[in-house]
MARBA-249279 format. One record per residue (C-alpha): residue number from 1; x, y, z; residue in one letter. Coordinates in Angstrom, 2 decimals, decimal comma, always signed. Example, Ala and Ser with C-alpha at 12.3 -4.5 7.8 and 13.67 -1.06 7.14 Angstrom:
BEGIN
PT   n       u       v       w res
PT   1  +12,30   -4,50   +7,80   A
PT   2  +13,67   -1,06   +7,14   S
This chain:
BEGIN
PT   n       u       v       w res
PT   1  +18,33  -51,16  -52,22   X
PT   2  +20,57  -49,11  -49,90   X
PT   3  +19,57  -48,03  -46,31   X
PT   4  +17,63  -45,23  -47,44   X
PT   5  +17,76  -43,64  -43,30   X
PT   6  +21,33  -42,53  -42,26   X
PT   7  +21,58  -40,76  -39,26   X
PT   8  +18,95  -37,75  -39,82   X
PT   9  +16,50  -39,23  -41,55   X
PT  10  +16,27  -39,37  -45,40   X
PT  11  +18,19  -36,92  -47,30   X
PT  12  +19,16  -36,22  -50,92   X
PT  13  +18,48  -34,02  -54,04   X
PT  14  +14,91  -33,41  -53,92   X
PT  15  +13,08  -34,09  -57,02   X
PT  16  +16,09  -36,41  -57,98   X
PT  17  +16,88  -38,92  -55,00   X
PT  18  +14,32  -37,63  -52,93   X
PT  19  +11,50  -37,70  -55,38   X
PT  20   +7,44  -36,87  -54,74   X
PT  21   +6,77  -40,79  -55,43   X
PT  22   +9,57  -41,87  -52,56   X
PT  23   +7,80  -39,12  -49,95   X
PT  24   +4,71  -40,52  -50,46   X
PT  25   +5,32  -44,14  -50,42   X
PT  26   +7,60  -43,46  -46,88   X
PT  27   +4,98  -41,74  -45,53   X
PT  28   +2,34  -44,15  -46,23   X
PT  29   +4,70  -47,26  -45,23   X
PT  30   +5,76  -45,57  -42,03   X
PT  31   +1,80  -45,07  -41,31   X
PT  32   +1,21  -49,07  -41,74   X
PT  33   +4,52  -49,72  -39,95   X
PT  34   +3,01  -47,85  -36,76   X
PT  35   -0,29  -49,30  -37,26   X
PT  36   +1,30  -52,43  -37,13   X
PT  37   +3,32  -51,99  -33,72   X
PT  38   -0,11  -50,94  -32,21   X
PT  39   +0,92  -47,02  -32,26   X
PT  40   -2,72  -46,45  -33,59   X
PT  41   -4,79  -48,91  -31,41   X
PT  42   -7,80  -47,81  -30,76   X
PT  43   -8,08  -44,71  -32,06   X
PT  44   -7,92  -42,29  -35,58   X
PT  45   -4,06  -41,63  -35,66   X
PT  46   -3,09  -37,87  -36,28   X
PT  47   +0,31  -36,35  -37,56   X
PT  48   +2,02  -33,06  -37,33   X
PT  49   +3,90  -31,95  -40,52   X
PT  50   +6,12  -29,29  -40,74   X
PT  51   +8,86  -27,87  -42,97   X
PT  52  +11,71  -25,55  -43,69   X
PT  53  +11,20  -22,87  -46,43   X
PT  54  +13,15  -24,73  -48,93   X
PT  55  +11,13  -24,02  -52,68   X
PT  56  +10,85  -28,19  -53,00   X
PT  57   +9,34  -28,47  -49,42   X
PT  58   +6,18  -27,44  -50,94   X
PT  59   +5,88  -30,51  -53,08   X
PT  60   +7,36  -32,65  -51,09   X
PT  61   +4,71  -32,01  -48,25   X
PT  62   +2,37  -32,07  -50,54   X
PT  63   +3,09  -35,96  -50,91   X
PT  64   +3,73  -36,09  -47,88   X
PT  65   +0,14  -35,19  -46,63   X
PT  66   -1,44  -37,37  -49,62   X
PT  67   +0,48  -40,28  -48,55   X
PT  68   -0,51  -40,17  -44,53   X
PT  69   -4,32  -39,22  -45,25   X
PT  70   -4,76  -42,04  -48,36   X
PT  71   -3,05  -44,52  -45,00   X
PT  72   -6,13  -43,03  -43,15   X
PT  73   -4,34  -40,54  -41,08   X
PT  74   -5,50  -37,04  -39,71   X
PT  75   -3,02  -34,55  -40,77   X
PT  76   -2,38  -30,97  -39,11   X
PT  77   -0,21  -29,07  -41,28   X
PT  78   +1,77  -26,68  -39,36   X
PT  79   +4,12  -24,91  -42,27   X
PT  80   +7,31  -23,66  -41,72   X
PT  81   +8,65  -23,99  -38,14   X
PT  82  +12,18  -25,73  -36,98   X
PT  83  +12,29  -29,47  -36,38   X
PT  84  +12,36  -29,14  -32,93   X
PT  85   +9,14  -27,23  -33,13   X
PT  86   +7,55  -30,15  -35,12   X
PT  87   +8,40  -32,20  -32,46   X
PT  88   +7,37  -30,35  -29,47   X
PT  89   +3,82  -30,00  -31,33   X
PT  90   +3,93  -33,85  -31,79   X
PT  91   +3,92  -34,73  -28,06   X
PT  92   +2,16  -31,70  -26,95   X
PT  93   -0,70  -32,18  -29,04   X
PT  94   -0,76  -35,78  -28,28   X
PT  95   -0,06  -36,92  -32,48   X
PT  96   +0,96  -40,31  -33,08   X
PT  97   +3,91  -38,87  -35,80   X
PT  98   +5,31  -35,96  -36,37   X
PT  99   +7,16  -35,78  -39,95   X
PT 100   +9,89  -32,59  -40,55   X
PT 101  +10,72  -31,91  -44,22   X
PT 102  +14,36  -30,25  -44,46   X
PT 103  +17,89  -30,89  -44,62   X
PT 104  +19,10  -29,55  -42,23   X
PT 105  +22,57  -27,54  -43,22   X
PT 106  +22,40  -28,44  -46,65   X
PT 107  +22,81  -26,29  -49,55   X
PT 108  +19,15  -25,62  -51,07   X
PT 109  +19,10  -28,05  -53,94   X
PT 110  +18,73  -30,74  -50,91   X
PT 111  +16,04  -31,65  -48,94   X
PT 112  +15,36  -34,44  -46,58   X
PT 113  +12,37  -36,19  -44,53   X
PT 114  +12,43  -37,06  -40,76   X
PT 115   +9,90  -38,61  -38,63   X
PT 116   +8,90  -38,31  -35,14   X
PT 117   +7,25  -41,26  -33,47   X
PT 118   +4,40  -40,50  -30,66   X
PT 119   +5,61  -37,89  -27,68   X
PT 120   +7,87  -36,09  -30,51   X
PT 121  +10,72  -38,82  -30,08   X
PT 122  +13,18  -40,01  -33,18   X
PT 123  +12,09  -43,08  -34,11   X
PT 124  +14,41  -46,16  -33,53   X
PT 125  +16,64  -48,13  -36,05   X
PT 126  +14,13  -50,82  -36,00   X
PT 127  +11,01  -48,90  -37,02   X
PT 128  +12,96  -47,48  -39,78   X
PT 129  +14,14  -50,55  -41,28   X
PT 130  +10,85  -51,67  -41,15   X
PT 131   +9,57  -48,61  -42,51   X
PT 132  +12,11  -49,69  -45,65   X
PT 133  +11,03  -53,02  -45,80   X
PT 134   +7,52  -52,33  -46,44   X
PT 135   +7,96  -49,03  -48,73   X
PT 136  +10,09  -51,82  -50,91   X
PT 137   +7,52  -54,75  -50,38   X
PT 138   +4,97  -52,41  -52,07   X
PT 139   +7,26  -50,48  -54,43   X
PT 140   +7,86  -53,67  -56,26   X
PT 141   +4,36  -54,86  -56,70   X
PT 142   +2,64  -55,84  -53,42   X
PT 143   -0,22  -53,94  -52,88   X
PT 144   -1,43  -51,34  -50,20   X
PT 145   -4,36  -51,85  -48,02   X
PT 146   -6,39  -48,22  -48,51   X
PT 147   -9,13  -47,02  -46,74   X
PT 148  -11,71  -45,26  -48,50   X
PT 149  -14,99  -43,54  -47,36   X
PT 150  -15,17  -41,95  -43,78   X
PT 151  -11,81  -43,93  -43,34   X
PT 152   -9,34  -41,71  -45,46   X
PT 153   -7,27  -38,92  -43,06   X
PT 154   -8,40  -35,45  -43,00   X
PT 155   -5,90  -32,38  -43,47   X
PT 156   -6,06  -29,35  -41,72   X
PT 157   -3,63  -26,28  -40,98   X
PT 158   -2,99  -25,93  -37,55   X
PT 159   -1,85  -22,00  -37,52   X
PT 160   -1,25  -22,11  -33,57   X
PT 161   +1,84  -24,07  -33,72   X
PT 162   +3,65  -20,68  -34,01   X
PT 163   +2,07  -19,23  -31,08   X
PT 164   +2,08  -22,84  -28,96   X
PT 165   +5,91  -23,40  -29,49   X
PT 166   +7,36  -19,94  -28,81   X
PT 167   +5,40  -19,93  -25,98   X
PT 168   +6,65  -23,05  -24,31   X
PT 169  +10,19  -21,45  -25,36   X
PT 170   +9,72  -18,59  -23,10   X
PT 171   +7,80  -20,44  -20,26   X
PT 172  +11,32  -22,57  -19,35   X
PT 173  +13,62  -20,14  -19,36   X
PT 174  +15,38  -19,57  -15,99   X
PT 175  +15,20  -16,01  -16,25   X
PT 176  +14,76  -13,10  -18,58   X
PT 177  +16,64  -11,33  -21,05   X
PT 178  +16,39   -7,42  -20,67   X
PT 179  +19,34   -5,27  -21,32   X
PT 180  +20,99   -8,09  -23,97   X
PT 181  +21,33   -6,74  -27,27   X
PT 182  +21,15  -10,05  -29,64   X
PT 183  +22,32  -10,27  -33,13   X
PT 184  +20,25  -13,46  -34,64   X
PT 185  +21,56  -15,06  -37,85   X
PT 186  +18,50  -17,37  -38,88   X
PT 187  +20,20  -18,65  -42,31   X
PT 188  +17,04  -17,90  -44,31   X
PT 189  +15,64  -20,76  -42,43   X
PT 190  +13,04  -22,63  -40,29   X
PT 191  +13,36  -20,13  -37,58   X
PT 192  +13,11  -17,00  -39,58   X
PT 193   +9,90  -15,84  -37,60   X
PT 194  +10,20  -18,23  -34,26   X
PT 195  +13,63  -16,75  -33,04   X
PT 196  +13,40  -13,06  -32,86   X
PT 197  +10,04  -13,95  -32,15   X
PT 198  +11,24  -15,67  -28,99   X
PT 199  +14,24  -13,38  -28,00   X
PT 200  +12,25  -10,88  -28,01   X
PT 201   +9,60  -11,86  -26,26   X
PT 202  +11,70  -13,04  -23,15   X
PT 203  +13,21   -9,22  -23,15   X
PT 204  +16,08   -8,68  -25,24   X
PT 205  +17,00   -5,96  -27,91   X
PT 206  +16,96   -7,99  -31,09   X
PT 207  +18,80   -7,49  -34,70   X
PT 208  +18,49  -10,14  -36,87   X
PT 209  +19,84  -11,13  -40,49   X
PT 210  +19,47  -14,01  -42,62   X
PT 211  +15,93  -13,86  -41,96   X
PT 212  +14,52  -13,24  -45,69   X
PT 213  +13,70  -17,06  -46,76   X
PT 214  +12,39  -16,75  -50,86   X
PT 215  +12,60  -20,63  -50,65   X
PT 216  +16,22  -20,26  -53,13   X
PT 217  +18,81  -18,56  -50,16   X
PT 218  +18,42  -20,95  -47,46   X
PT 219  +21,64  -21,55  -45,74   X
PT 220  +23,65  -19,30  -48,39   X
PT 221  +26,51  -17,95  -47,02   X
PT 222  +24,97  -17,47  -43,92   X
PT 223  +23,80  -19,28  -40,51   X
PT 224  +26,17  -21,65  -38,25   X
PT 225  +27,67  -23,33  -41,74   X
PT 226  +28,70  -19,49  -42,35   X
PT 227  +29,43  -16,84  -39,23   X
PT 228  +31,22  -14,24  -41,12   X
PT 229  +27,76  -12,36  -41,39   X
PT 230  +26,96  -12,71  -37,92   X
PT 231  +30,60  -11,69  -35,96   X
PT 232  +30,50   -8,78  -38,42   X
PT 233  +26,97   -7,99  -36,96   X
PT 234  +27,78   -8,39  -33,33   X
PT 235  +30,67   -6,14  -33,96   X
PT 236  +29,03   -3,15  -35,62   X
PT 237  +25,97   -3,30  -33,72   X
PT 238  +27,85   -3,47  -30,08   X
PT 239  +25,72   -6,69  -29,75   X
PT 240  +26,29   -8,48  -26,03   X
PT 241  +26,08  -12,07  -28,18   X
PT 242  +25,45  -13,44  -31,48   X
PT 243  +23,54  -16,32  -32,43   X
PT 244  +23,25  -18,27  -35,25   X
PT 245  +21,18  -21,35  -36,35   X
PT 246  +20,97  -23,70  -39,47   X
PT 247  +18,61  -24,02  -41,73   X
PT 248  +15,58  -26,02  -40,12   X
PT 249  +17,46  -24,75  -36,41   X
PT 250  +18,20  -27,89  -34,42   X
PT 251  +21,53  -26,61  -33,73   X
PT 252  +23,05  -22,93  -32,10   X
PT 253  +26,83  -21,91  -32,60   X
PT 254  +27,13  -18,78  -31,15   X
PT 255  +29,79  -15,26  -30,85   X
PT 256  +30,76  -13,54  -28,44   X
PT 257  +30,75   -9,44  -28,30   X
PT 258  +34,58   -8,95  -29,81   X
PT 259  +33,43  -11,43  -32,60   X
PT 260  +34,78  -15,12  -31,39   X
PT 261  +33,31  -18,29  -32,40   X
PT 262  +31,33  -20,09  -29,47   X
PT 263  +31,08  -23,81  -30,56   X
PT 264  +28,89  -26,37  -29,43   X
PT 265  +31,89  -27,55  -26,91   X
PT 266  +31,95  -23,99  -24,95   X
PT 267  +28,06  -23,88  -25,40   X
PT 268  +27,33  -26,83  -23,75   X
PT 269  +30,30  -26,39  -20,91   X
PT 270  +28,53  -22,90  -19,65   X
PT 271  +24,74  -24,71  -19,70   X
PT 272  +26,59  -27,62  -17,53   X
PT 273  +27,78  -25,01  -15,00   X
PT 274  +24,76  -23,20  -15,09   X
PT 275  +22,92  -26,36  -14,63   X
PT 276  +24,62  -27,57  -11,76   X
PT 277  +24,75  -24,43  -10,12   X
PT 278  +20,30  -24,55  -10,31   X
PT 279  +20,49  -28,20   -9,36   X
PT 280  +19,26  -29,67  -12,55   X
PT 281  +21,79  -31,24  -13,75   X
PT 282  +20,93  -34,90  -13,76   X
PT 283  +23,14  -36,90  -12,91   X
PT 284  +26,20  -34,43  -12,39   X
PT 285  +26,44  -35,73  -16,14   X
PT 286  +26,93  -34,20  -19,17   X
PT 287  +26,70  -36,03  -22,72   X
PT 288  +29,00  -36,21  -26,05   X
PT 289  +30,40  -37,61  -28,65   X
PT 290  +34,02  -38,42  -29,37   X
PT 291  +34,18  -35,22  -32,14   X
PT 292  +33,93  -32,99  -28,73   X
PT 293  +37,57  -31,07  -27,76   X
PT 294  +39,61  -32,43  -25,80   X
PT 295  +39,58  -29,40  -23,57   X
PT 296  +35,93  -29,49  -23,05   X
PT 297  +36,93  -32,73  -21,85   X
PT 298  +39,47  -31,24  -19,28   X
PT 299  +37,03  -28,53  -18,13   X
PT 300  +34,78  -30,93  -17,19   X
PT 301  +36,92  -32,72  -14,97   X
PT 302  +38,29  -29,82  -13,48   X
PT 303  +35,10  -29,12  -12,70   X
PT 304  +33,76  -31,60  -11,20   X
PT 305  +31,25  -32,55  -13,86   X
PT 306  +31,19  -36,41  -15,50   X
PT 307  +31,66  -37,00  -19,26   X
PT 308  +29,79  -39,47  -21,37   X
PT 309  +30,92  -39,61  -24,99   X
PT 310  +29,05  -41,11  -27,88   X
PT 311  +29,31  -42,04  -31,79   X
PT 312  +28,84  -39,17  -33,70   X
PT 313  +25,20  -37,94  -34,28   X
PT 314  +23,04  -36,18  -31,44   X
PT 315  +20,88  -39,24  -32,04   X
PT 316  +23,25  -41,27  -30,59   X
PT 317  +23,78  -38,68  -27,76   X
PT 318  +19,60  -39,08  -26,82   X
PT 319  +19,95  -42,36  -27,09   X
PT 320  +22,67  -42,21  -24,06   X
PT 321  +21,11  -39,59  -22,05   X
PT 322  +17,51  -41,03  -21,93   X
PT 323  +19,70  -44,80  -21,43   X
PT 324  +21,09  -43,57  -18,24   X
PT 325  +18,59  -40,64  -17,01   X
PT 326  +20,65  -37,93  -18,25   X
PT 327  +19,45  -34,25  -19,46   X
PT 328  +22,47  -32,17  -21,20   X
PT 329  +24,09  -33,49  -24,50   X
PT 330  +25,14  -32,10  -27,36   X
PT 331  +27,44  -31,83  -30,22   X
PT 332  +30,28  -29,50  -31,28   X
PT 333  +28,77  -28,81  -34,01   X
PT 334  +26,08  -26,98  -31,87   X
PT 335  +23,51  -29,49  -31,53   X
PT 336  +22,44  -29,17  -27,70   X
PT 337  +19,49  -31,24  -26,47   X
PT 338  +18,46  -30,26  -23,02   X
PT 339  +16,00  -33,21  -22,52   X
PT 340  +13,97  -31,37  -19,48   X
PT 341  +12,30  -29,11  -22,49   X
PT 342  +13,40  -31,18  -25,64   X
PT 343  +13,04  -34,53  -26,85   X
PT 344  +15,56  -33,28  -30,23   X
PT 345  +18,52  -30,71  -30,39   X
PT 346  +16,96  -27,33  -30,24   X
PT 347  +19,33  -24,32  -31,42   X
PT 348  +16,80  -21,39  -30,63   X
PT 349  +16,04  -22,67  -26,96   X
PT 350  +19,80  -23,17  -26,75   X
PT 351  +20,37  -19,68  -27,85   X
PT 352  +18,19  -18,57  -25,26   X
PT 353  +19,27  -20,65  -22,63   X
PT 354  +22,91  -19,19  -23,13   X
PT 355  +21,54  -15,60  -23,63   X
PT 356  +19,52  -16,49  -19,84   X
PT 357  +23,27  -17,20  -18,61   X
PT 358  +25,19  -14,00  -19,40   X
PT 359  +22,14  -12,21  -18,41   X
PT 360  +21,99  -13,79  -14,90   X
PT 361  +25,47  -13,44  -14,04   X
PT 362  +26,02  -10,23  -15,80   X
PT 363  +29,56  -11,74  -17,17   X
PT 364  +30,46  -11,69  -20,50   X
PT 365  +30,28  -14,63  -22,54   X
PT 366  +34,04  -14,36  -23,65   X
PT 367  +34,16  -14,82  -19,51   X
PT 368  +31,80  -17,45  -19,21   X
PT 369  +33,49  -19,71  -22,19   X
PT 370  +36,73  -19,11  -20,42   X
PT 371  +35,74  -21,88  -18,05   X
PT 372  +37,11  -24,11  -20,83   X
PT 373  +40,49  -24,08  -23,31   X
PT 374  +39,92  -25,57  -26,90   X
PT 375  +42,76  -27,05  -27,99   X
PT 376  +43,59  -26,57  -31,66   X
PT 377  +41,54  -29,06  -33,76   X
PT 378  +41,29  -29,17  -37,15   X
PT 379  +38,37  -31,13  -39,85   X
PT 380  +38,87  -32,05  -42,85   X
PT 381  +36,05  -33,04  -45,05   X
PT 382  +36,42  -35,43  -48,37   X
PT 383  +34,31  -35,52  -50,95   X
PT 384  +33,91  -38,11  -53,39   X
PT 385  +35,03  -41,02  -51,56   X
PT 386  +33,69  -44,80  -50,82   X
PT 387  +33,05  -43,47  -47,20   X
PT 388  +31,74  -47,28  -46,56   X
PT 389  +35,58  -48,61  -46,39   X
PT 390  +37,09  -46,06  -44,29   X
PT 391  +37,19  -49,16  -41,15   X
PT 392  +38,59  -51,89  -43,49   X
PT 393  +41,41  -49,90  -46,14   X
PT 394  +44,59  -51,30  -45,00   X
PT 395  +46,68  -48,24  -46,10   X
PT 396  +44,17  -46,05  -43,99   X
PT 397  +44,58  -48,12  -41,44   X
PT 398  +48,29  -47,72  -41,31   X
PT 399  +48,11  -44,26  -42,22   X
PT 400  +46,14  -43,18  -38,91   X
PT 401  +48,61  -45,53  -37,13   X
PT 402  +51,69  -43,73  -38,47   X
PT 403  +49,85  -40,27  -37,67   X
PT 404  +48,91  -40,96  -33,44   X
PT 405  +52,40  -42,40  -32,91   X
PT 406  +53,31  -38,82  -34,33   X
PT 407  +50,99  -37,19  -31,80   X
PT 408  +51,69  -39,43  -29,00   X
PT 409  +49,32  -38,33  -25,72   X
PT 410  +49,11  -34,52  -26,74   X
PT 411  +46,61  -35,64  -29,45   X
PT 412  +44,49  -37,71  -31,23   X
PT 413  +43,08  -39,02  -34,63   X
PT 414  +39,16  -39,75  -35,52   X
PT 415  +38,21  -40,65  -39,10   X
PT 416  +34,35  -41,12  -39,58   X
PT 417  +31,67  -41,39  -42,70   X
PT 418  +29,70  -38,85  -42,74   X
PT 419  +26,23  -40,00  -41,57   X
PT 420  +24,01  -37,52  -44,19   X
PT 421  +26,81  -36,53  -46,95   X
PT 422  +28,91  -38,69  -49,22   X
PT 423  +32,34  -37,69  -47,52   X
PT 424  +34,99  -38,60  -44,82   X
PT 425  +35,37  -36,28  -42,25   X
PT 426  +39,09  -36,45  -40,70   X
PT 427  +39,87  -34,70  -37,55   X
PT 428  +43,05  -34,35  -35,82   X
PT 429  +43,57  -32,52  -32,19   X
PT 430  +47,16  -31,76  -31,38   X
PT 431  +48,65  -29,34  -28,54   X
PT 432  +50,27  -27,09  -31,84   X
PT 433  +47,99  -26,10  -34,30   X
PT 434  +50,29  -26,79  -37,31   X
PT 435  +51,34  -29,81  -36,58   X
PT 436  +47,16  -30,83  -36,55   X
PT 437  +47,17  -29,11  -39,79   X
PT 438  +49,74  -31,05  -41,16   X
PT 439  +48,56  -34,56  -39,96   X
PT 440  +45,43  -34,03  -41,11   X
PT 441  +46,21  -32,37  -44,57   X
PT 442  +48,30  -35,70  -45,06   X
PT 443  +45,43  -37,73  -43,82   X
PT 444  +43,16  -36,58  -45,81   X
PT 445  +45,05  -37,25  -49,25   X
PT 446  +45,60  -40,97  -48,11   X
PT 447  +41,60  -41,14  -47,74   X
PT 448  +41,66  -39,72  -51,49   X
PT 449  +44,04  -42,11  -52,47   X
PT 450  +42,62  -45,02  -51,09   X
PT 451  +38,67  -44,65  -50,25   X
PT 452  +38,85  -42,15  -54,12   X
């Protein structure tokens, strides 16, 4: 059997690779797993499940809830809230797992399962190899020990989640948000009700789209996979700032009033200035991966601010930042974990910590970006490909050679797997934007050619 975690968790087609019988035998291995490593010593375990609106999230949790409460775990059902909700409630209601059905920015027909280990945490590689092992051990014959009586888990909805979570949202904020008009895109998602919810809460004039989940339009042409919806909005509307999540809102790209894209880069550049500037910036340090621009880069030593830079994968960015004591890290892609309020990448509590910004300073956020230059970059995603031999094809290899001597020190090459999709992603950074264009349009038909 193949790893069945990549680097969010378990994703696939529900009801086809991610069937009912595979989220209920996870669920119930990952309960013995933690029994095993003493997690539940002592006491009845509990766990907080949550999902996005996605039409197979309803069976899927379903299974999911059979599978903890036949292991003999309490379960308090939250229903549709973002991941980073589902964690929050996990620590702050003192669960020993927290378990997130969605997939994230997938298209619909997906869906995926994520757990949270005690204090709303991702749970390390180990635990989830283990949680393999054992799903296998008993998938194949071996099996489970079951409680019965008084010793099978109770469920129970826990409707104050809602309440609880936006809550905390508005409590850290630095400051309020009246006089910001705020378009919110919420991709038919998790945060459908939590965002404008929030925003509005902490002051701001709200309009919102994408906010209509049916459990069939999540993520459909809309949310931070798809902004054209969202600068139109900002435009017609006069809107101060857009924001826009994905579908189960861990992440936050954002656009300014005239209708420019805000990546995760300039987001996280104007919360490391702003953090500073309160003294909370731990460290003087700011975390990402190698995918970030090299301009964001530049900014930050310009500005006096160090630059850690990770794999790919904002689990990979925690694990740095909670390494070395830091608190900001993020993605490009717009996942921006500010660990004083977070333990996960949370897009509407980024959105609102960027909305607290231009409302502080009263500068735009066109201005406040401008603290940074992105350099033209341009992905390139593959489909269809052995992703697993993208480090050991020889032509590749030669390939991305042949392509940085091209470049030379005005640019740069990364080639990576993606970590929750079956394709290469192949980006190329160069001071011109066509000549990135044209590196990595030839790049990417060697990785058909080779890894097809």
């Amino acid at each position: 059997m193949g790893r069945l975690f990549g680097t969010d968790g378990v994703r696939g087609v529900a009801n086809a690779d991610l069937t009912a019988e595979l989220a209920l035998g996870l669920s119930v291995a990952a309960a013995h797993v933690l029994a095993e490593a003493g997690t539940f010593a002592g006491h009845r375990p509990t766990a907080v499940v949550g999902r996005d609106p996605r039409a197979s999230g309803e069976f899927l949790e379903a299974a999911v809830v059979a599978g903890l409460a036949s292991a003999g775990v309490d379960v308090l059902r939250v229903g549709v809230l973002p991941t980073p909700a589902v964690a929050y409630l996990t620590g702050a209601l003192g669960a020993d797992l927290g378990v997130m059905l969605s997939a994230s920015h997938n298209a619909m027909p997906d869906n995926g399962i994520k757990f949270f280990a005690r204090g709303g945490h991702k749970l390390a590689d180990e635990l989830e190899d283990r949680i393999e092992q054992v799903y296998e051990q008993h998938r194949t014959g071996e099996p489970w020990e079951r409680p019965t009586g008084s010793g099978v888990g109770r469920v129970n909805d826990y409707d104050e989640g809602f309440d609880k979570y936006v809550a905390h949202l508005i409590a850290v904020l630095p400051n309020r948000l009246d006089g910001l008009k705020v378009v919110l895109d919420e991709a038919h998602g998790a945060a459908s009700r939590v965002s404008p919810e929030a925003f509005a809460r902490a002051g701001a004039e709200v309009v919102t789209i994408g906010a209509e989940p049916d459990g069939l339009n999540i993520n459909d042409g809309c949310g931070s996979t798809h902004l054209e919806m969202l600068k139109a909005a900002v435009v017609e509307h006069g809107a101060d700032l857009g924001v826009a999540h994905d579908g189960d809102a861990d992440r936050c790209l954002a656009v300014d009033a005239q209708g420019n894209e805000i990546d995760g880069d300039q987001i996280l550049a104007v919360l490391a200035l702003a953090m500073r500037e309160a003294g909370t910036l731990r460290g003087n340090t700011v975390v990402a991966t190698v995918m970030s621009n090299l301009g964001f880069k530049l900014a930050m030593e310009r500005e006096g601010v160090e630059l850690v830079q990770t794999a790919v994968g904002d689990r990979y960015v925690l694990e740095a930042m909670k390494a070395h004591g830091f608190g900001l890290g993020g993605e490009q892609s717009g996942h921006v974990i500010v660990l004083d309020h977070a333990t996960t990448g949370d897009g509407t509590l980024t959105g609102l910590m960027l909305a607290a910004r231009v409302a502080a300073t009263g500068r735009t956020l066109a201005d406040l970006v401008g603290v940074m230059e992105r350099l033209p970059q341009v992905l390139v995603n593959v489909p269809d490909v052995d992703k697993s031999r993208v480090q050991t094809s020889a032509e590749l290899s030669h390939a991305v050679a042949e392509a940085e001597r091209e470049l030379g020190s005005t640019g740069r090459v990364l080639l990576r797997p993606s970590g929750t999709e079956p394709l290469v992603r192949v980006m190329v950074e160069a001071a011109d934007i066509e000549q990135a264009r044209c590196v990595a349009g030839r790049l990417a038909d060697v990785v058909k050619s080779a890894l097809g």
